[in-house]
C-alpha positions in Angstrom: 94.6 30.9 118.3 91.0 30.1 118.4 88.4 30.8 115.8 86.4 32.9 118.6 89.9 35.3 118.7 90.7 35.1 115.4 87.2 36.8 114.4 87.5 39.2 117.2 90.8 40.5 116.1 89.7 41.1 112.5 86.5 43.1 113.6 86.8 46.6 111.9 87.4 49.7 114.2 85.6 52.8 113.3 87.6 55.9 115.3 85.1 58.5 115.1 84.4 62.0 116.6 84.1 65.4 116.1 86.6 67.2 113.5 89.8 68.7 115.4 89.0 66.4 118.0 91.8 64.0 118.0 90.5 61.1 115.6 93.8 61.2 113.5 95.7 60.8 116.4 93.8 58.0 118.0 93.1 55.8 114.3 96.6 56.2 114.1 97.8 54.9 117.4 95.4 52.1 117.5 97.2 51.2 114.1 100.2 51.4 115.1 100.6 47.5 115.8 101.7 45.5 112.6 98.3 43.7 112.7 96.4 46.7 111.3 95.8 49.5 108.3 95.0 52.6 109.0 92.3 53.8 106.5 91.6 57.7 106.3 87.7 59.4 106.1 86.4 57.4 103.3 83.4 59.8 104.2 85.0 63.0 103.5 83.5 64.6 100.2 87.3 64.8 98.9 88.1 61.1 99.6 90.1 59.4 97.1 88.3 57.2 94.5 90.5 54.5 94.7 89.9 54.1 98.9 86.5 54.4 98.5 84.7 54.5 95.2 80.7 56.0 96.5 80.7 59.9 96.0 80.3 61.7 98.7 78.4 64.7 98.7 78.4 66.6 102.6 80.5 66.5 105.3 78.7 64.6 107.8 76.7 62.5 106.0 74.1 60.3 107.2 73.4 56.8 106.7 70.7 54.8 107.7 68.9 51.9 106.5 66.6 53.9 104.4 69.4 55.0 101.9 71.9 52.9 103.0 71.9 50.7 99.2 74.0 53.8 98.1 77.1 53.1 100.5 76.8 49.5 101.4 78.2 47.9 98.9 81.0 50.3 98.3 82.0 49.6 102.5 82.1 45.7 102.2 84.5 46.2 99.5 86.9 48.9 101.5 86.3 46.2 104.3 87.6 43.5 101.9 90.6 45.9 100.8 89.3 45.9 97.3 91.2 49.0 96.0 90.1 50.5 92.9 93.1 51.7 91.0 91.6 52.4 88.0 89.3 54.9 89.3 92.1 56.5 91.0 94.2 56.5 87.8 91.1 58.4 86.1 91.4 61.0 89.0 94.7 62.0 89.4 95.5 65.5 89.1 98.8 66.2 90.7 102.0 64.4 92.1 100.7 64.9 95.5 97.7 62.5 94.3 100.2 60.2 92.8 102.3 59.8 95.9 98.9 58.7 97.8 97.7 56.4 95.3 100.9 54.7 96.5 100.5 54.9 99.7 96.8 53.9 99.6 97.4 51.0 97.1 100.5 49.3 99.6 97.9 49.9 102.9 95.2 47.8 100.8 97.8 45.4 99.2 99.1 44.1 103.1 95.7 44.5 104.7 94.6 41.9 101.9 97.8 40.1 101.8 98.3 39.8 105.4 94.6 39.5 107.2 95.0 42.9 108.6 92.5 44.2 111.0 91.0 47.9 109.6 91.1 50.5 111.5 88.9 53.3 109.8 89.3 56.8 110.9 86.6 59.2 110.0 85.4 62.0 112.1 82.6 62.4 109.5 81.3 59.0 110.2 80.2 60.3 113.5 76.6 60.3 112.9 76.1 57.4 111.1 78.0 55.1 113.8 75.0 53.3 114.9 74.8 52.0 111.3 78.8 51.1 111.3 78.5 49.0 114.2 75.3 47.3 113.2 75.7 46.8 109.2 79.4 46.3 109.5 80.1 45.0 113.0 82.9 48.0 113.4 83.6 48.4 117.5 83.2 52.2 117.9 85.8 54.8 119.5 84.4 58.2 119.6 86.6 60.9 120.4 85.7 64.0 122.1 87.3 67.6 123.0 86.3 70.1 125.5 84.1 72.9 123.5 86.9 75.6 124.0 89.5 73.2 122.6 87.6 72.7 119.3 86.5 75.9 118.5 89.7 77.5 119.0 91.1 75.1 116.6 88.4 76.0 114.2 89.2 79.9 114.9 93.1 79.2 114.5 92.6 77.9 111.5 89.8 79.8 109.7 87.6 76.9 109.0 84.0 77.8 108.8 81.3 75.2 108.4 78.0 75.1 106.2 75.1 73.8 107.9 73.8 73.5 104.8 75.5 70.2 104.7 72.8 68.8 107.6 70.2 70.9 106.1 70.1 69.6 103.0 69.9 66.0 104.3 66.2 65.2 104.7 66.4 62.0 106.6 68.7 63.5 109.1 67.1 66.1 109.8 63.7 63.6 110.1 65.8 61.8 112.6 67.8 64.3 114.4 67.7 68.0 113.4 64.6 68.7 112.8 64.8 71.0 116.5 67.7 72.7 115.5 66.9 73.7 112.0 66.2 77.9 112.6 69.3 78.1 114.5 71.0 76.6 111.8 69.5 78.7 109.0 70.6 81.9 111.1 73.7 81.2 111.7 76.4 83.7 110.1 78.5 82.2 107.3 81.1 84.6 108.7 80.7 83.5 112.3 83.3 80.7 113.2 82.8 81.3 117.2 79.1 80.3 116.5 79.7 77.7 114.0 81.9 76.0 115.6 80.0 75.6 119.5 76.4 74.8 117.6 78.2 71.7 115.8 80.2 70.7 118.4 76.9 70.7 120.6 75.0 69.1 118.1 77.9 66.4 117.6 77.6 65.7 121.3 74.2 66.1 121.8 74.3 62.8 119.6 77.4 61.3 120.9 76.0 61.4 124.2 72.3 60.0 123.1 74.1 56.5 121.9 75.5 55.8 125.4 72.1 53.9 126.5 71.8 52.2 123.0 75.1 51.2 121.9 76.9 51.2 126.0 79.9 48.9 124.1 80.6 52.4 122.4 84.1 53.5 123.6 83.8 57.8 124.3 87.6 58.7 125.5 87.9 62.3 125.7 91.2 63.7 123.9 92.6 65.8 126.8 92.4 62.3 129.4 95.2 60.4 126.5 96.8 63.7 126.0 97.6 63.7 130.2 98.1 59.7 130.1 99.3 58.6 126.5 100.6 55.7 127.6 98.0 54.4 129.9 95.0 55.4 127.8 96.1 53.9 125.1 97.2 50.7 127.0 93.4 50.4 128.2 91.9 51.2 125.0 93.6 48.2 123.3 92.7 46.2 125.8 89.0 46.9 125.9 89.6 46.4 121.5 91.7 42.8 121.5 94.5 44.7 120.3 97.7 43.8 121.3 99.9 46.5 123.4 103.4 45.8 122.3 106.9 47.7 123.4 106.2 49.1 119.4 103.5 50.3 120.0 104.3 52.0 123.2 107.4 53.6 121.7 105.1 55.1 119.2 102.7 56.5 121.0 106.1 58.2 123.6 107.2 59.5 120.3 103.6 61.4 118.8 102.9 62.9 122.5 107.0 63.7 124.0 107.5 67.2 125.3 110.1 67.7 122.6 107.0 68.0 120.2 105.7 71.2 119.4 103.4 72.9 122.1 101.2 73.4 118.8 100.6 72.5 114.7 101.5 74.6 112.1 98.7 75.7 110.1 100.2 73.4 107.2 100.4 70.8 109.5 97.0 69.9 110.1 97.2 66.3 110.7 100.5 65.8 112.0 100.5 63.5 115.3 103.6 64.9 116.6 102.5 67.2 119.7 103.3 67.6 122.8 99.9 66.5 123.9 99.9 67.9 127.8 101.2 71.7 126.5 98.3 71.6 124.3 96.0 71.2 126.6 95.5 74.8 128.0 96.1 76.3 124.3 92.2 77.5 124.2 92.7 79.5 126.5 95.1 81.7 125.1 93.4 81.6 121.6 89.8 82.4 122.6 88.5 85.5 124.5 87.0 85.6 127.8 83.8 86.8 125.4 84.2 83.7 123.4 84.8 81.4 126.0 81.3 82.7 127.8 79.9 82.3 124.6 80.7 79.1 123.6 79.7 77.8 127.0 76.3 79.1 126.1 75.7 77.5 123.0 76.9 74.6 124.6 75.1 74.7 127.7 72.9 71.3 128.7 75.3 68.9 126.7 78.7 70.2 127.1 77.5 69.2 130.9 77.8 65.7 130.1 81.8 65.4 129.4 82.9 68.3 131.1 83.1 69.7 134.3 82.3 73.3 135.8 86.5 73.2 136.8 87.1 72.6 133.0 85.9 75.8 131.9 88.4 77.4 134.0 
């Protein structure tokens, strides 16, 4: 093997995306070769210490260069599989946080032991992806889901969301928000429809603004591998130097077979075990014809760029 290959195949891969849009599914999938650890949202505010040892304090957070010094440091060490057990002893709480100390502490232990490649999945990385490819040279998957897909996810769920977490970040909203701030500070805390389709069109708005800049960015949209698991997958490794073995491929079979379940449980948030062309249609069902013109609303001049007028339907 070549040094060029070699350094290709330990280049980090950041899976990114919306929440709810398929990012567990896909980090875990592209780690499904022997070659690589799957590392889970060291950017969500209830990340384990031990994983990633930088508080975090919003969902979404953005990094830049200007405050960058704060998380820097703390990413070349998760890069470097440096796991912090001591701070994760100091935190433990439960059995539950026991068992994933374990887990964690074996995923660092053989991606230091045995030159694994990371594979970082972190939907709340999203904005900051610019800065993941530049400051750590991570390639960049970003997943997206059609506007009726996610918000009916939220809505299943009950899962509102705080804009208060972009608000209260001046530099983002320097950089990007600045436009959408009174919508923002109007929105209903009780209102998950409108939630739900003002961040997923303010996720894409973004998503879609790094294709000219950052063109090596791979955007797959969830519902293309959920119709061709096997073939999506298959080019997606390829386009990452990863190699597509019959492993991986039974894998993938097994998370998207039509003996999965046509949809989660509630308390099974981040299972990969569906039967990923049943889901497909699932908004439909869940969402109102009022919802679904509503969403397309909110939505309207980015959704545009990653979905067409028969996709609505």
């Amino acid at each position: 093997m070549s040094s060029t290959t070699l350094a290709n195949d330990l280049t980090p891969i950041l899976v990114t995306g919306s929440h709810r849009s398929g990012t567990t599914w896909v980090g875990k999938m592209l780690a499904a070769d022997a070659d690589s650890a799957y590392i889970s949202e060291p950017l969500n505010v209830l990340h384990r210490p031990g994983v990633y040892r930088v508080p975090v304090k919003y969902w979404y957070t953005y990094i830049s260069a200007e405050n960058e010094a704060e998380y820097l440091p703390a990413f070349h060490e998760l890069l470097d599989f440096q796991y912090h057990l001591l701070l994760e002893i100091k935190s433990l709480r439960s059995i539950k946080d026991f068992l994933r100390m374990g887990r964690d502490f074996r995923i660092f232990f053989n991606g230091s032991m045995h030159g694994q490649r990371a594979v970082i999945k972190d939907p709340f990385a999203v904005f900051s992806a610019s800065w993941f490819a530049q400051k750590l040279n991570c390639q960049v998957v970003i997943t997206a889901r059609h506007p009726g897909g996610f918000v009916s996810s939220l809505k299943r769920l009950g899962w509102n969301f705080d804009f208060n977490n972009f608000l209260s970040q001046p530099l983002f909203m320097r950089d990007h928000l600045e436009a959408d701030r009174a919508a923002m500070e109007s929105m209903d805390k009780n209102d998950i429809i409108g939630q739900a389709a003002l961040l997923w069109k303010i996720i894409y708005r973004f998503v879609h603004s790094t294709r000219s800049g950052f063109p090596q960015f791979k955007i797959v949209r969830h519902e293309d591998l959920s119709l061709d698991p096997i073939g999506g997958y298959q080019a997606l490794y390829k386009s990452l130097g990863l190699g597509f073995t019959e492993r991986v491929k039974d894998i993938i079979q097994n998370s998207s077979s039509s003996e999965n379940p046509a949809k989660l449980a509630k308390n099974k948030t981040h299972s990969v075990k569906l039967d990923s062309r049943a889901n497909l249609d699932n908004w439909k069902k869940i969402l109102s014809a009022e919802e679904i013109t509503r969403v397309r609303k909110i939505t309207e001049g980015v959704s545009e760029s990653f979905y067409s007028e028969e996709e609505w339907k």
